[in-house]
C-alpha positions in Angstrom: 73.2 112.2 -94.5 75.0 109.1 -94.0 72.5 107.8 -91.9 70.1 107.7 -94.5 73.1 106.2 -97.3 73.6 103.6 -94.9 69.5 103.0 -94.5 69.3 102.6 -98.1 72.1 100.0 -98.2 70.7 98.3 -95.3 67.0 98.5 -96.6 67.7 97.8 -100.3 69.4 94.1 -99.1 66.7 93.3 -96.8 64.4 94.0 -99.8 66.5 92.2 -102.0 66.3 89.1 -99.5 62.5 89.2 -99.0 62.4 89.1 -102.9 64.7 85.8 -103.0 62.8 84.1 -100.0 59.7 84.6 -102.5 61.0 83.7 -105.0 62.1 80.0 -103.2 58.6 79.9 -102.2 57.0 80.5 -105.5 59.0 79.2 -108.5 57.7 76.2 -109.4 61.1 73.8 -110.3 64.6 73.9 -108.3 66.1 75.8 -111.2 63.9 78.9 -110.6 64.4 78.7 -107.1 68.2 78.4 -107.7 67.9 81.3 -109.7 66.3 83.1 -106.7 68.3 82.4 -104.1 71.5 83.4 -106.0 70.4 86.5 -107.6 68.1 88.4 -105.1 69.5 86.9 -101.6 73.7 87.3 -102.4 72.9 90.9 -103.9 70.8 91.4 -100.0 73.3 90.2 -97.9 76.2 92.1 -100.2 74.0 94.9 -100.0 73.5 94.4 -95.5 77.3 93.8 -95.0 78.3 97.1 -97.4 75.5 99.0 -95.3 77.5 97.8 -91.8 80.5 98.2 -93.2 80.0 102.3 -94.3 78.5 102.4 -90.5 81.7 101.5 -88.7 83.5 103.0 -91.3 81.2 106.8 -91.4 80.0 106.7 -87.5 82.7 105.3 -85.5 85.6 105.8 -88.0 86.8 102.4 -88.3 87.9 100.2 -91.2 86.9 96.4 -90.9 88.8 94.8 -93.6 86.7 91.6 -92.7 83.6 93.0 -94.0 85.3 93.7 -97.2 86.4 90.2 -97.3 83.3 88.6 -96.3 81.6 90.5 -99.4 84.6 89.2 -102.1 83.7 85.6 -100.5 79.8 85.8 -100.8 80.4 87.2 -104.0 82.3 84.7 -105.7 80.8 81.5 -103.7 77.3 81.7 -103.9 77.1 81.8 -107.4 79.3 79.0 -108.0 77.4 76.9 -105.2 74.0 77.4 -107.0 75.4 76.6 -110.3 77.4 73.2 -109.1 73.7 72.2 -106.9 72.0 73.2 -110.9 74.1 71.4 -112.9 73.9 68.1 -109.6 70.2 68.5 -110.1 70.1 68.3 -113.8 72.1 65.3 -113.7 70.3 63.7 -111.2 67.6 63.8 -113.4 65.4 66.7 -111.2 62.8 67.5 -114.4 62.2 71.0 -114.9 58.8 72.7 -115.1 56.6 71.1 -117.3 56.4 74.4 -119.5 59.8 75.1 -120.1 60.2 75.8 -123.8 64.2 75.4 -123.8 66.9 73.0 -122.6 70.5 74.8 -123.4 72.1 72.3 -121.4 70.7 69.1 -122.8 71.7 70.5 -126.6 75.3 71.0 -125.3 75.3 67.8 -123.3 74.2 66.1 -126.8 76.7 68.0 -129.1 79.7 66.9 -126.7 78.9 63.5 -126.2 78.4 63.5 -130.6 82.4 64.7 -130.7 83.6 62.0 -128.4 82.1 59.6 -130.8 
């Protein structure tokens, strides 16, 4: 039985990778593909390390506390990476898809610069 919990982990991230490496590939501006890569791929390799981590912790009885701390540091990095490159891009001036229908940031970026005036 806990070889199949752990094959699920294990299979569910690769999964969850494959769809984010699609995802890159096929969303058409960098903020799709931002979107992609943070979502699908850190939820994969969480999902690969928490599949290792119940194998040495089920099979061979021991604890790796490094695992555990590898998946608090994916988890709270990669998200925060994507958004810092998102918001570099948008101020760089990368243009998002031509048929985007909405632009939160720009009405934010517009109201706050309106206060400072």
């Amino acid at each position: 039985m806990t070889e199949v919990i752990i094959s699920i982990f294990i299979l569910a991230g690769v999964g969850l990778s494959v769809l984010g490496s699609i995802g890159l590939i096929r969303f058409p501006d960098v903020y799709g593909r931002l979107h992609a890569a943070t979502k699908s791929a850190t939820l994969g390799v969480i999902s690969i390390i928490t599949g290792v981590f119940l194998y040495f912790l089920l099979v061979h009885g021991i604890f790796n506390a490094k695992l555990l701390l590898t998946i608090l540091f994916v988890f709270l990095t990669a998200p925060v990476a994507a958004f810092m490159i998102g918001r570099s891009a948008y101020n760089v001036g990368v243009t998002m898809w031509d048929r985007t229908e909405q632009d939160d940031l720009k009405r934010d970026i517009d109201a706050a610069s309106s206060k400072q005036k």
